[in-house]
C-alpha positions in Angstrom: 101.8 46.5 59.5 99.9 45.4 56.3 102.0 43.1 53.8 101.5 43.3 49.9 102.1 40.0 48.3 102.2 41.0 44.5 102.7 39.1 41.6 101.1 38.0 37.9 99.3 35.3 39.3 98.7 33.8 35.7 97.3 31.5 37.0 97.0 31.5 40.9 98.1 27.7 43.0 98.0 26.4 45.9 101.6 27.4 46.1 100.5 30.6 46.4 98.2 29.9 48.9 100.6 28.3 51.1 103.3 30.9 51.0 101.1 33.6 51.9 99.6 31.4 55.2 103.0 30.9 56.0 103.8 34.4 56.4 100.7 35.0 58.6 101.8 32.0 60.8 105.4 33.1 60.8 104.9 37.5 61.4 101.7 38.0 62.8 101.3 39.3 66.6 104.9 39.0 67.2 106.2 41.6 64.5 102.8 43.7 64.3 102.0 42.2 60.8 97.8 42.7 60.8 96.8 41.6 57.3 97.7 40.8 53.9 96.3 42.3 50.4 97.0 39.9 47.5 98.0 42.5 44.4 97.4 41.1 41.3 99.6 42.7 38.7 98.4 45.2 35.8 101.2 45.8 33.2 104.3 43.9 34.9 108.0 45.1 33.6 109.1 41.9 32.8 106.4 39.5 31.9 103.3 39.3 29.3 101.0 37.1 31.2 98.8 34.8 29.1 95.7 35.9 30.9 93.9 39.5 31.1 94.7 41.4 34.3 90.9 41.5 35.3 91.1 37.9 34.4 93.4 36.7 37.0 92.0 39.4 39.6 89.0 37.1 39.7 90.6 33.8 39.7 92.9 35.1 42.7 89.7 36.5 44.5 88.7 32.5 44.5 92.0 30.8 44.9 92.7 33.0 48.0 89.0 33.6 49.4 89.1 31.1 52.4 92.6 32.7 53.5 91.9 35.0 56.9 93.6 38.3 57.1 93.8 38.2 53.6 92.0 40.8 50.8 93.1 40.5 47.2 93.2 44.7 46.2 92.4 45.8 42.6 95.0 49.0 43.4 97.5 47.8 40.5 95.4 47.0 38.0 93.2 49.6 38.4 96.4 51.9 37.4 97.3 50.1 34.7 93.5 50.9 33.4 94.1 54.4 34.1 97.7 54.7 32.5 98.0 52.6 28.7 100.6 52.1 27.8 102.8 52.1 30.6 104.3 49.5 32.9 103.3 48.9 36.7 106.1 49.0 39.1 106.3 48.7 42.5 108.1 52.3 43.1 104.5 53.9 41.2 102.4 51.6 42.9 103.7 53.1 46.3 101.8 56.3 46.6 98.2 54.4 45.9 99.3 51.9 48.4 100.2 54.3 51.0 96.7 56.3 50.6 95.0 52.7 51.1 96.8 52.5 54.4 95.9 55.6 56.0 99.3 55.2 57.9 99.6 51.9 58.4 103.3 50.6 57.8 103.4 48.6 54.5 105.5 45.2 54.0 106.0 44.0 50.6 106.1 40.2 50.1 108.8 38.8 47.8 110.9 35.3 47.1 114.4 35.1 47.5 114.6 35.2 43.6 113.3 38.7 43.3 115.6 39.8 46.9 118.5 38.7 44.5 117.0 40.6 41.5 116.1 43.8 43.8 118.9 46.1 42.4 117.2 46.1 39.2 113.8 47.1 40.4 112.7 50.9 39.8 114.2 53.5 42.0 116.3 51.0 43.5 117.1 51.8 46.4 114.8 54.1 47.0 112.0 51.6 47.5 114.3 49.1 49.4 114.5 52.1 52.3 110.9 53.0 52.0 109.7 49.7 52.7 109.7 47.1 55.1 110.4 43.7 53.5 109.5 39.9 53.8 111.6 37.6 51.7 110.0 33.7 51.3 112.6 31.2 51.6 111.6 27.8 50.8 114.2 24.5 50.1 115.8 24.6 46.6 115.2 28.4 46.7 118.0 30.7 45.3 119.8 31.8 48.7 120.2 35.3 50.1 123.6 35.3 51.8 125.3 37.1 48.9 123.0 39.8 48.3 122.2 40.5 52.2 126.0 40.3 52.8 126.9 42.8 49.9 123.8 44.7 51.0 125.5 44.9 54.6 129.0 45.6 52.9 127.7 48.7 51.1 126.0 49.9 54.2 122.6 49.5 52.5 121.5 47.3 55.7 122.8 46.3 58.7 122.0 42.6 61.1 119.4 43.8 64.1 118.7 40.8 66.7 115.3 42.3 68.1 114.0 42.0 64.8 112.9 38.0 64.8 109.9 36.1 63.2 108.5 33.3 65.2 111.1 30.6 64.4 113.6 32.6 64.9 115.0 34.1 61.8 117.2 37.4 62.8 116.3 40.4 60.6 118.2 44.0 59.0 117.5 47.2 59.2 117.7 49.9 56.0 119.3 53.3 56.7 115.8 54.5 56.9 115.1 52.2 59.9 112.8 49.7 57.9 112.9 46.2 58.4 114.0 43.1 56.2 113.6 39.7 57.2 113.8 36.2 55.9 111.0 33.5 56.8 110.7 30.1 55.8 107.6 29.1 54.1 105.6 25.8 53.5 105.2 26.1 49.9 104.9 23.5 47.4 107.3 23.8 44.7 104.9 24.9 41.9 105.3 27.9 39.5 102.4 29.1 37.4 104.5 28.4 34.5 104.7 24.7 35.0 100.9 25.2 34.9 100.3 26.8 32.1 103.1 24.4 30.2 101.3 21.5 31.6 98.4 22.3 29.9 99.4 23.5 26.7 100.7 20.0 26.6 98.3 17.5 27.9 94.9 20.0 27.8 94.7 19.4 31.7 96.0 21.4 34.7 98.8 19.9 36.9 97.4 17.9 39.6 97.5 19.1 42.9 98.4 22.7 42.3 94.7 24.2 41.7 92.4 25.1 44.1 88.6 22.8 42.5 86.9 26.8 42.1 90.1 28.2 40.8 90.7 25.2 37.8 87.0 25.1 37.0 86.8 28.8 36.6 90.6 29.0 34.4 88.8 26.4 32.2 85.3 28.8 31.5 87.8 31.8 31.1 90.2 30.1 28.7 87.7 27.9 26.9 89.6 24.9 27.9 89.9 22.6 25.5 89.5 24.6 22.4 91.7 27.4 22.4 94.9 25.5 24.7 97.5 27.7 23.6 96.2 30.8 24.5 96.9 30.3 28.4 
C-alpha cells in the first residue's frame, strides 16, 4: 500500500515532517503500508496559497528530502498545468494516481479536520469507498467520534478489530472493503498559516518550525525582506 499525504504546503514545517514519520512508524510492515508520496497541491478547492504551485513543489522536495520511504510526486500539479482554470480535487486526482501505482493499493493521508469535513469533498462518497484512509490525530485535534459514529450509523463504515496500527488503534471498513483508521502522530502544533502570519508581521519565520534548507530557500523565493506581504 502506498499513502498520499496531500496538501498546499505553503510553506512546508517540520510539522509536516513529523506527521508523515509518524505514519511510517505507526503503519509500516504491520498494515502493508510500503511508501509515501508527498502531493503538493495544484489549484486546491478551497484555498489560494500565497506561493506558486511549482514554488512549494521545490521547497517540499527539501523540507521532506531526508525522510525514507518518502517521494514528493509532481502528479497534482502537473494537472493543474494541463487543465486552467479548473480546481484539483482529490476524486480527479484518482485516475493519475492509480496509473502511478500500477496496482498498488493507495492510502490517502488526512487530519482529523478534513475526516470531519469529508462529506463535502467531490464525489463524496464515492472517494471515501474507493480509498483506504489514514486520519492523523494529534492532542488538541478536532475529534472523530461523531463523524466515525454517524459514519457507522448510516452504514457508510463499520468497526473491524483485525484492522490495527502498531499502538493499537482499531480500524473500519467501507462497504467496498477499504480500510480507515486513526493513528496518533508526534506532530508539533504548527500550521503554515501561523508561518506565513509570523512573517508578515515581524519579517522572520517562526522559530523552530523550518527546516535551515527550507527557510533559506522561502526567503530567495519570496525576496524576504522586500516584498513581506506577498507570502
Amino acid at each position: 500500500m502506498i499513502g498520499v499525504f496531500g496538501g498546499t504546503f505553503d510553506p512546508p514545517h517540520l510539522g509536516h515532517a513529523e506527521a508523515i514519520q509518524g505514519v511510517l512508524d505507526e503503519m509500516s510492515g504491520t498494515a502493508g503500508l510500503k511508501k509515501i508520496w508527498i502531493l503538493p497541491s495544484g489549484s486546491p478547492v478551497s484555498k489560494t496559497p500565497s506561493l506558486t504551485a511549482r514554488m512549494r513543489l521545490e521547497l517540499a522536495r527539501l523540507a521532506f528530502e531526508g525522510l525514507e520511504d518518502t517521494e514528493v510526486v509532481d502528479s497534482e500539479v502537473v494537472w493543474s498545468e494541463q487543465h486552467p482554470g479548473q480546481t484539483s480535487t482529490t476524486w480527479k486526482l484518482l485516475p493519475v494516481l492509480e496509473h502511478r501505482a500500477q496496482g498498488e493499493r493507495l492510502a490517502w493521508i488526512i487530519g482529523t479536520d478534513q475526516l470531519n469535513a469529508l462529506h463535502r469533498w467531490d464525489r463524496f462518497p464515492e472517494v471515501l469507498e474507493r480509498l483506504n484512509w489514514i486520519v492523523l490525530e494529534r492532542a488538541g485535534s478536532d475529534p472523530t467520534g461523531v463523524t466515525l459514529r454517524q459514519w457507522q450509523d448510516s452504514g457508510l463504515l463499520k468497526a473491524s478489530s483485525q484492522l490495527r496500527s502498531r499502538s493499537g488503534c482499531t480500524g473500519y471498513l467501507t462497504r467496498t472493503g477499504t480500510s480507515l483508521i486513526v493513528v496518533p502522530t508526534p506532530a508539533r502544533e504548527v500550521s503554515s498559516t501561523q508561518i506565513r502570519e509570523h512573517w508578515a508581521r515581524t519579517g522572520e519565520f517562526l522559530a523552530g518550525t523550518l527546516d535551515p534548507k527550507t527557510e533559506a530557500r522561502l526567503k530567495a523565493l519570496t525576496q524576504y525582506g522586500s516584498h513581506r506581504t506577498k507570502l
